[in-house]
N, C-alpha and C positions, 0 to 999 in steps of 0.2 A: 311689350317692346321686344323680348328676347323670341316669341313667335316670329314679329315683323322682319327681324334682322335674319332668322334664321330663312326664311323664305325668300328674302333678295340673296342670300346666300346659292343660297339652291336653283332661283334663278337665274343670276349669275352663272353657275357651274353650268347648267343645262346650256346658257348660251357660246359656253366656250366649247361644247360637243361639236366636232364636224358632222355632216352628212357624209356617205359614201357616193362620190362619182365616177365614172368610169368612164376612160377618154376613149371618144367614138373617132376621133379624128384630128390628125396634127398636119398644120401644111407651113410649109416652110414658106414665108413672106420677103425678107431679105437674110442676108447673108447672118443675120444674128438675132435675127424676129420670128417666132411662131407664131399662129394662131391654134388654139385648141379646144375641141366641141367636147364636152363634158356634160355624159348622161346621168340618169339616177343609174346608181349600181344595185339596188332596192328597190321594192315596190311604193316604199317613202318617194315620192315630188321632189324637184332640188323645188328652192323657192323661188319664185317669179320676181322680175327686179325692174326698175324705172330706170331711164337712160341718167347716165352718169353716176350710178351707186357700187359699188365694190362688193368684192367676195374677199373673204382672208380664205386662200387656197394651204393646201397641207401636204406636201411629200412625207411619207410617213416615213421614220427615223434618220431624218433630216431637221425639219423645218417648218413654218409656217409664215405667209407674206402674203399681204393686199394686191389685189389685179383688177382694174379696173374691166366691166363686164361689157364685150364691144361688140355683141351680137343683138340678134331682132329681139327687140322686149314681146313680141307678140309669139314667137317660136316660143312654146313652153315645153318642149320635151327636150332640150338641150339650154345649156349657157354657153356660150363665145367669149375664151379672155385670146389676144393679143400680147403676147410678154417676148420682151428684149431679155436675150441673156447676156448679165452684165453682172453673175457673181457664180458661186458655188451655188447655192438655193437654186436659183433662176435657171441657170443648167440643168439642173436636176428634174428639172419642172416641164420644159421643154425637148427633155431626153427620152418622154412617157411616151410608150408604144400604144396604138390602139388595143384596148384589153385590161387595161392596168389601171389598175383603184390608187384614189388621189381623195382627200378630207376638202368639203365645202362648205363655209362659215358664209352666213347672211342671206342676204345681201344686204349691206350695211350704208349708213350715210345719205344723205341727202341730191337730191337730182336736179336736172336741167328746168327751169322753169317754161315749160313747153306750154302749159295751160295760160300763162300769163303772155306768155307772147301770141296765140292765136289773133288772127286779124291784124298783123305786125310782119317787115319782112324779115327773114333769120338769116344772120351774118354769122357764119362760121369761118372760128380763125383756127388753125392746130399749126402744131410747130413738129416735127418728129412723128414719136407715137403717141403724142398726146390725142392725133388723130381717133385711135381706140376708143375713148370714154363719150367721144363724139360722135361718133357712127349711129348708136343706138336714135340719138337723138334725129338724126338726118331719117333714118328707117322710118322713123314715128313722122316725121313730117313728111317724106313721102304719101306713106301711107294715108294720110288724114292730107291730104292736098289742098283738097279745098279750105280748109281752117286756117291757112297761111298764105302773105303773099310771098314774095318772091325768094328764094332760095338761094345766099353768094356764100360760097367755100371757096376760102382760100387757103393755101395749104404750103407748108416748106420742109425742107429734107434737107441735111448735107448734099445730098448727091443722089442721082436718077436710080440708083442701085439699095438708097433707103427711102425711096416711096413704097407704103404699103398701101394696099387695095388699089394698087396700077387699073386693073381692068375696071373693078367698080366706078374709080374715079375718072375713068375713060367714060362710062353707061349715063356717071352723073351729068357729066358735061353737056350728053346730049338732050338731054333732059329741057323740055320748055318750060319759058318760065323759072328757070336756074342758071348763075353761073358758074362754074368751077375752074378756077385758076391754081395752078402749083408751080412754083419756084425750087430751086433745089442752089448752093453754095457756089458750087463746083459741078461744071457739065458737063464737060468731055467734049469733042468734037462728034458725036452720034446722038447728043443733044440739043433740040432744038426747040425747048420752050424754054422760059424766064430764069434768069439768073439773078441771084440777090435774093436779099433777108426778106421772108415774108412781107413784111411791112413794103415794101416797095410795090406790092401787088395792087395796093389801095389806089394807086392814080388811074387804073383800069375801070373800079366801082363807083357807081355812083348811087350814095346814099343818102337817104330820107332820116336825117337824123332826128326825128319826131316820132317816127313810123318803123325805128329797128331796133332789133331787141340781139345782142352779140354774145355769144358763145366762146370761150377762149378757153383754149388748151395747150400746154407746151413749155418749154423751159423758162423758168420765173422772170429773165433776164426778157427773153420775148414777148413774152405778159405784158412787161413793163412798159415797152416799147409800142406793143399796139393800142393798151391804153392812151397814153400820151396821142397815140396818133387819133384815136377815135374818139379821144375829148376836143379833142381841135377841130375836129369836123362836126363839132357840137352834140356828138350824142351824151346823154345825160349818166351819171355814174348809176344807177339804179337799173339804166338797160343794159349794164354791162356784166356779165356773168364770168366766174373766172373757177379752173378748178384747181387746187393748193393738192401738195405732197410735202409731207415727213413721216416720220420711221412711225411706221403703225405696227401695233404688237397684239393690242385684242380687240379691234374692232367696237366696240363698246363703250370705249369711253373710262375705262375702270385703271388703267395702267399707268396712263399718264406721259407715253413718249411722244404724242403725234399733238401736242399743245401748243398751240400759235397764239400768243397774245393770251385773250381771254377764254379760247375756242380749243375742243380737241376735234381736229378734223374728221376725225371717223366718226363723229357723232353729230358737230355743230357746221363740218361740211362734208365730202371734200369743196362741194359746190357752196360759191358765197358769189351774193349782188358784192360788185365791188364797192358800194359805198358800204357796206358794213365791215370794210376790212382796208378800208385805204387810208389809214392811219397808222398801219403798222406794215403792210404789203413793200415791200421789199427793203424792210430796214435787216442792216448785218444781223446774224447770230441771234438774230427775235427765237 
């Protein structure tokens, strides 16, 4: 017994080791968004990752914090996170000059059910940057086209100044066999597509609620909202996919802060079908 325990010990400790990355490139997205390409800094591999699984990223004598990984799963000499800075950490993180070593934990957590949706159309919903954990997945269905029918992104931002991937979501658009529609709050007069809460975008779609398999990402309050609206239009809780955020500390499962219900997210998601979590999904202070 005392071998056993001493080797989950040891395993454990190895899996809280970061790898060494080294940021190849930082591009400024909106006024308070990066993107950052992060090489091996080693002749060590970063690890290869499934669309919607995370990394715990590491500024050294700072910090360490979850970023969901929003670049091409098939690009393996780099990883792509996306991060809003919205603290000291986050700042710090997004402050990184190309050249400068950063700690890379995982990729941890569970991903977008892409296998199970083939031969099904994929409904993607994002609100903000939740857009980021959903990109990988759009990549992957690009890429593998034929395994998929039709392709609807729908997408919202406060305002035309916090949409990220402007151009890509321009390239998607054109795309046959795809729709992609974005909303933003507040437009400005040098705005001229849709105003109003994502969910308003739905009267444009028209869905095969037998034949779609839905993607959601974005503030929990938004969640909530396009649930509601894409049960009404009959799709079933089981094709409905949603991705959960709380304070993750060690990816692993061992700490205990990222505990929803019966679940710690870094481990039993981020990604959950929403019928295994719609009993508790957006109760207070759960």
């Amino acid at each position: 017994m005392a071998v056993i325990e001493a080797e989950q010990e040891r395993g454990l400790a190895n899996a809280m080791v970061p790898a060494l990355g080294r940021v190849a490139q930082v591009k400024k997205e909106t006024s308070d968004t990066f993107t950052l390409a992060v090489e091996p800094a080693s002749a060590e591999p970063l690890a290869g990752f499934q669309p919607g699984q995370f990394s715990m990223l590491y500024v050294f004598g700072a910090g360490e914090l979850p970023i969901s990984i929003s670049g091409d799963p098939q690009e393996r000499s780099r990883l792509v996170y996306t991060v809003r800075s919205v603290g000291k950490l986050t700042q710090l993180l997004v402050s990184r000059k190309p050249g400068d070593v950063i700690g890379v934990r995982g990729p941890y957590g569970t991903h977008w059910p892409l296998k199970a949706a083939r031969g099904k159309d994929v409904l993607i919903v994002a609100g903000g940057i939740g857009l980021a954990p959903l990109r990988p997945a759009i990549y992957h269905i690009l890429r593998h086209r034929a395994d998929y029918g039709r392709l609807i992104v729908l997408y919202g931002a406060r305002s035309p100044r916090d949409l990220i991937y402007r151009r890509q979501i321009e390239e998607w658009a054109r795309l046959p066999d795809a729709q992609v529609l974005a909303t933003v709050d507040y437009g400005g007069v040098a705005w001229h597509g849709h105003v109003g809460v994502v969910t308003g975008l739905f009267r444009y779609v028209r869905l095969q609620p037998f034949h779609t398999v839905a993607l959601i990402c974005g503030p929990e309050i938004m969640m909530r909202y396009v649930i509601w609206e894409l049960e009404t239009r009959g799709l079933q809780p089981g094709d409905l996919h949603i991705s959960l955020e709380r304070n993750m500390k060690c990816g692993i499962g061992f700490c205990g802060h990222c505990q929803y219900g019966p679940n710690f997210l870094c481990k039993d998601g981020p990604i959950f079908p929403y019928h295994e979590i719609r009993s508790w999904f957006g109760k207070y202070e759960l």
